[in-house]
C-alpha positions, -999 to 999 in steps of 0.1 A, spaced: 0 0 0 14 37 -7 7 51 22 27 86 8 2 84 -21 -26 81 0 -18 111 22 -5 131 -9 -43 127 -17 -56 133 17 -37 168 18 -50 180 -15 -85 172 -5 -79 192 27 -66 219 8 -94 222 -15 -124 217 8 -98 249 25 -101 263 -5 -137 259 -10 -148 273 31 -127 301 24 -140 310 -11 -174 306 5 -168 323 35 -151 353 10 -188 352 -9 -209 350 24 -188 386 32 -198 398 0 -233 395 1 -234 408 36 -218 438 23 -239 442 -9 -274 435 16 -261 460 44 -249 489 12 -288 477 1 -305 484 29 -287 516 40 -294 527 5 -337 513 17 -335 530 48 -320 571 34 -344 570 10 -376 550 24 -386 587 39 -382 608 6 -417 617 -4 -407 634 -32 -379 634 -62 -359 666 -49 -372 668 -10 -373 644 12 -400 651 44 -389 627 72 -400 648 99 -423 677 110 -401 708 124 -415 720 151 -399 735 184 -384 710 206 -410 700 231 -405 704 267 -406 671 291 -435 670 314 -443 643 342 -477 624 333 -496 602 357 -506 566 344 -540 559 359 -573 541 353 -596 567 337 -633 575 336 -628 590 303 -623 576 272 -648 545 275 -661 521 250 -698 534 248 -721 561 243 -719 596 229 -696 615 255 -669 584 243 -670 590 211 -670 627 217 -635 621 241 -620 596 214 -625 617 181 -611 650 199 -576 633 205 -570 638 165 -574 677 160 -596 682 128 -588 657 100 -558 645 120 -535 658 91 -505 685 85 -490 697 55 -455 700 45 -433 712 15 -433 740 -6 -465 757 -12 -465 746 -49 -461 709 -39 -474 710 -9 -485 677 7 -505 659 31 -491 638 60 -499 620 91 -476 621 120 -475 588 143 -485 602 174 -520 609 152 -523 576 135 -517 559 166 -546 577 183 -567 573 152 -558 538 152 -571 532 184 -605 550 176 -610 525 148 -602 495 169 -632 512 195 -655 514 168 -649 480 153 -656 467 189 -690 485 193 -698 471 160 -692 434 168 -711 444 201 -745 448 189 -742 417 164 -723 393 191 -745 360 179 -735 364 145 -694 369 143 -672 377 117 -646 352 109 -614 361 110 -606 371 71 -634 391 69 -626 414 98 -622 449 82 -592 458 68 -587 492 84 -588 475 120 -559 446 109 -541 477 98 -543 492 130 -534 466 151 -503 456 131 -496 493 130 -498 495 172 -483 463 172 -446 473 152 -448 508 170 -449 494 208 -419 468 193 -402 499 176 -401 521 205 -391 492 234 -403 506 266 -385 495 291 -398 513 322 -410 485 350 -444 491 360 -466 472 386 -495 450 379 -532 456 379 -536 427 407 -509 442 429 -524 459 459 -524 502 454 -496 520 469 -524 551 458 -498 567 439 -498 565 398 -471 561 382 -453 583 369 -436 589 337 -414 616 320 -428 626 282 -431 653 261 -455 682 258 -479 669 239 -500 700 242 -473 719 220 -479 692 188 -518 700 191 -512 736 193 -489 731 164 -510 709 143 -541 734 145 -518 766 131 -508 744 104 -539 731 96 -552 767 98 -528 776 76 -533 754 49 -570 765 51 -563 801 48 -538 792 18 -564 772 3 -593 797 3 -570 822 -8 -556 805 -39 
């Protein structure tokens, strides 16, 4: 038996199944490095909402931190007119700004909005099962604007990862809410309605 031939053939195997992890491990790279140029290149322009401007944000002044109490509410409930009334005033007119030059002006929806509105819907679609309870909807019929919404709330509350530890609704009351550090929301309505106003005023003049 050759026993140099038979290791002569054992290194050159080993060489080229080196050969071959390498050269794969050299392509893996690659593509990593085309998907990440990719999806930078996904990510600078996923915002642009026009061909020369792109409108990722509304520029406002920076909004001042205020302490807010987290508390069961008598507002805000499921039924009857006063809810409604307390739900649909959350979104300030049509719930939308507008943004860009005056000749291509646009309109948007910022997140704090669509969230609010989202969770209007999501009331409404309630009610609506509600009053026909004995006769359900199955599952792919369920309106499309309310699977919207909840996917919507869903990636938002995964996007934004609150982290804050907060006790649970059977834990007995220390008869202090919680409290938590946010912005002045106050200052976006106030914001919203002088832009709305102001598209309005530009609209009537024009």
């Amino acid at each position: 038996m050759h026993f140099g031939n038979i290791f002569a053939e054992q290194g050159g195997l080993m060489r080229l199944a080196t050969l071959v992890i390498i050269c794969g491990a050299i392509g893996l790279q690659i593509e990593c490095i085309i998907w990440i140029q990719h999806s930078r290149q996904r990510l600078s322009t996923h915002n642009a909402r026009s061909s020369d401007q792109a409108i990722d944000s509304w520029q406002i002044p920076a909004l001042d931190p205020i302490l807010m109490a987290f508390e069961d509410s008598v507002h805000y409930s499921i039924h009857g007119a006063v809810a409604k009334a307390e739900w649909d005033s959350l979104v300030p007119g049509d719930g939308l700004i507008y943004l860009g030059e005056q000749a291509s002006e646009r309109p948007f929806m910022i997140s704090m909005f669509h969230e609010l509105r989202c969770l209007g819907i999501i009331r409404e679609g309630l009610l609506a099962r509600w009053k026909d309870i004995d006769n359900p909807l199955p599952p792919e019929e369920t309106p499309a604007v309310i699977r919207h919404c909840l996917n919507y709330l869903r990636q938002m509350i995964i996007c934004r990862c609150d982290i804050v530890v907060e006790s649970l609704m059977e834990m007995p009351s220390t008869g202090y809410p919680d409290l938590y550090l946010c912005k002045d929301w106050s200052a976006v309505y106030d914001e919203a309605v002088k832009n709305q106003q102001l598209h309005a005023n530009k609209t009537s003049n024009s």
